[in-house]
C-alpha positions as CSV (number, residue, x, y, z in Angstrom):
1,X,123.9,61.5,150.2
2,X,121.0,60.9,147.9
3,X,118.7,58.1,148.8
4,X,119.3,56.4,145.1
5,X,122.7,56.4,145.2
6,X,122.7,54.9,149.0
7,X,120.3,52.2,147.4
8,X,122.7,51.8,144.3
9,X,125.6,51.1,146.8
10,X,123.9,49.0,148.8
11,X,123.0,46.9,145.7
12,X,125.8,46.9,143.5
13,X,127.8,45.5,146.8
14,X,125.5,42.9,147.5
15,X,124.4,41.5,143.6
16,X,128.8,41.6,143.1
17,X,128.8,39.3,145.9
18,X,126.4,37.2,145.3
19,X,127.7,37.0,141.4
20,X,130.9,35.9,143.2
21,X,129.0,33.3,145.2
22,X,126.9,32.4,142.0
23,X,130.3,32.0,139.8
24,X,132.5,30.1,142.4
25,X,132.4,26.7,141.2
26,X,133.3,27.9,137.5
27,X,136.0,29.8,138.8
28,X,137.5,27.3,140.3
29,X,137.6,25.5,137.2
30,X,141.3,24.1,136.3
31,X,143.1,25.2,132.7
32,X,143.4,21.4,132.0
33,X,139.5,21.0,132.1
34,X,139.6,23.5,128.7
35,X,138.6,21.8,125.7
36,X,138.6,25.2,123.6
37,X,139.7,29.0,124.6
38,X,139.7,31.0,121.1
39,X,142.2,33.7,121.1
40,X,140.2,36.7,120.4
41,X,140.0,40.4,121.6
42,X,136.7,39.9,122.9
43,X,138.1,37.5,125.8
44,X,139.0,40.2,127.6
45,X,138.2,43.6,125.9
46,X,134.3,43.4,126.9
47,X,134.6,42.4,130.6
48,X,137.2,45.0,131.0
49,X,135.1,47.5,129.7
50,X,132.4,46.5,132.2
51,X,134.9,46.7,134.5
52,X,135.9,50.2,133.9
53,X,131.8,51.1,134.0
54,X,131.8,49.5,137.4
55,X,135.0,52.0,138.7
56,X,132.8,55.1,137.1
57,X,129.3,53.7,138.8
58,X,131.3,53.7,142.0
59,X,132.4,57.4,141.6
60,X,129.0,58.5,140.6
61,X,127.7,57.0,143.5
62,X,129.8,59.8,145.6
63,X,128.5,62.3,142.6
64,X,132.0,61.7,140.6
65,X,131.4,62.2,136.8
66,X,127.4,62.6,137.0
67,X,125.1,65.8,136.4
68,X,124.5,68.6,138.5
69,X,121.9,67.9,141.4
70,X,119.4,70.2,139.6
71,X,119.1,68.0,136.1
72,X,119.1,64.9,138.6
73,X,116.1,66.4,140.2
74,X,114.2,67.2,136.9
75,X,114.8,63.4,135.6
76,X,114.0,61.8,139.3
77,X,111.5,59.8,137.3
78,X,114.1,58.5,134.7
79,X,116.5,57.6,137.8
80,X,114.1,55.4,139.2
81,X,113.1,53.6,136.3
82,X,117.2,53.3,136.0
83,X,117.3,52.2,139.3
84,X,114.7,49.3,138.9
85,X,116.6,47.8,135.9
86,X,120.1,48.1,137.8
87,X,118.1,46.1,140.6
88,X,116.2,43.7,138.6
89,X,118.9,43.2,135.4
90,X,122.1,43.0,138.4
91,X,119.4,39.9,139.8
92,X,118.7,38.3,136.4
93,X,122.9,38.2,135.9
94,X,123.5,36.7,139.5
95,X,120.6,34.2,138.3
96,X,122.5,33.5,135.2
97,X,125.7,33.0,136.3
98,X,124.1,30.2,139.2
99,X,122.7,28.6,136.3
100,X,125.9,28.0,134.9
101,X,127.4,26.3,137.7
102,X,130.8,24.4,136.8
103,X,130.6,25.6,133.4
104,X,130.9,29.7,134.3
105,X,133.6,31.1,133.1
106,X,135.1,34.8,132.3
107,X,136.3,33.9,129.4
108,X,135.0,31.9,126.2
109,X,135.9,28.8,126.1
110,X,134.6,25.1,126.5
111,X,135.3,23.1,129.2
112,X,135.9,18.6,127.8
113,X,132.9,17.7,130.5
114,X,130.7,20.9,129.2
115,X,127.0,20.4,129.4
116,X,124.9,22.6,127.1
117,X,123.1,24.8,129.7
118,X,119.4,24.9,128.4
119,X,117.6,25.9,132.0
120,X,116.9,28.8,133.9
121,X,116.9,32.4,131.9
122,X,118.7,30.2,129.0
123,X,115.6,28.6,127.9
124,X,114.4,31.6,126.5
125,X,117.9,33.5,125.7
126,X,121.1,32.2,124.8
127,X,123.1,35.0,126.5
128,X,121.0,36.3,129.5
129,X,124.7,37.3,131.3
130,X,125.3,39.8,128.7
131,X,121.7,40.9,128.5
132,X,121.8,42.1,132.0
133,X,125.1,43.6,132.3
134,X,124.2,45.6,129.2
135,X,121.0,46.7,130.9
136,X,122.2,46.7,134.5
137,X,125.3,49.1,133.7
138,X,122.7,51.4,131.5
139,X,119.9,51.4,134.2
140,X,122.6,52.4,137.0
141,X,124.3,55.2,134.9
142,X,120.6,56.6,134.6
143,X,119.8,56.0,138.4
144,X,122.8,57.8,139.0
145,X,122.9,60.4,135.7
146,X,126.6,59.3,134.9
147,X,127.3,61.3,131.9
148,X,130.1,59.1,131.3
149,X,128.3,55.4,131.9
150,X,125.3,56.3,129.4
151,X,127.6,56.7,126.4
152,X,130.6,53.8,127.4
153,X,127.6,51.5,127.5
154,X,125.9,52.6,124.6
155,X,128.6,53.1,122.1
156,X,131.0,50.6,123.4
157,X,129.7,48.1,125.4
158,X,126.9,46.8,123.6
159,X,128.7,46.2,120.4
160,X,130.9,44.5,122.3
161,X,128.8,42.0,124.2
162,X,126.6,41.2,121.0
163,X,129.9,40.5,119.0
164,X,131.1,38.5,121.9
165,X,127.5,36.6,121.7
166,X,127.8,35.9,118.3
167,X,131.4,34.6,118.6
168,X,130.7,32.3,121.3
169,X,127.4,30.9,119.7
170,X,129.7,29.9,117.2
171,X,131.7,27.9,119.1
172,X,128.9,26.1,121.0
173,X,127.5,25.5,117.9
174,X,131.2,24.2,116.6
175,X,131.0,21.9,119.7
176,X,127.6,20.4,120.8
177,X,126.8,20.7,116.4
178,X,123.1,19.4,116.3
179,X,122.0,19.9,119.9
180,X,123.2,23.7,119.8
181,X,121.6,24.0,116.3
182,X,118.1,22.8,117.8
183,X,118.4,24.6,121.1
184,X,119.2,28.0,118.9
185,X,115.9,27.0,117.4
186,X,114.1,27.2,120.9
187,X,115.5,30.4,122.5
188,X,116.2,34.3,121.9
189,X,119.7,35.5,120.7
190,X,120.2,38.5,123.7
191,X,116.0,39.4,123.7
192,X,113.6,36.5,124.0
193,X,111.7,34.7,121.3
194,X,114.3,36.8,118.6
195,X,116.8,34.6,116.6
């Protein structure tokens, strides 16, 4: 097997578990602790989109759905540039989701105890968990040349996660009014330092 696609494995098993680690206290949140949960397509459209790019990065990692071994060889360099921001970008969201705490959650919502979460990667962006799945799932289609990852992410993905941004910056804002309006003020949108 090719030694990038040994080292993707190896990763993507260890950064899912430690996002599962990093997430546990939020998932363990009860429904009665929900202040606010939007009904909206993006609750569960976006994630299972990343879902379906994580089933495709798991048959490219056994060469399922990826270029021929000679165009893999003539981009080597591209695939380890992919690789290094699947590594880094799969950290930074295991990162994110531990700065969350109780407050993670799959879906949009706000919890009645909810503390505005200002630390960690949030002091500079608001949405650093969408930032690196975006970037992690488009660095590992390169590192593994998935010819179906590059375009899912791309075309469907982002749009997705930056609509989903937007709509749950409006309901923070909706919730924690002035305090959400001056953090805004202080940190990135999805790229530091930008709106």
């Amino acid at each position: 097997m090719d030694p990038i696609n040994i080292i993707v494995a190896i990763n993507l098993f260890v950064s899912m578990s430690a996002n599962m680690a990093a997430a546990k206290k939020g998932m363990k949140s009860k429904l009665s602790n929900v202040a606010e949960r939007p009904k909206t397509y993006l609750q569960k459209f976006p994630p299972n989109v990343s879902a379906v790019i994580l089933i495709l990065a798991i048959a490219a990692v056994f060469n399922l759905g990826t270029f021929q071994e000679v165009i893999k060889a003539e981009y080597f360099t591209y695939r380890i540039i992919g690789l290094i921001f699947f590594i880094v970008f799969s950290w930074v969201q295991v990162g994110s989701f531990k700065s969350l705490g109780e407050f993670y959650a799959q879906d949009i919502l706000v919890f009645k105890n909810h503390n505005l979460i200002t630390n960690g990667f949030y002091k500079y962006i608001r949405h650093p968990q969408y930032l690196s799945q975006i970037l992690s799932d488009l660095g590992v289609g390169i590192a593994l040349m998935g010819y179906l990852i590059i375009p899912l992410v791309i075309v469907i993905e982002l749009p997705l996660f930056i609509l989903r941004a937007v709509f749950e910056d409006k309901l923070l804002e909706k919730h924690f009014k002035e305090k959400f309006v001056n953090y805004k003020k202080k940190s990135g949108f999805i790229i530091p330092f930008i709106g």
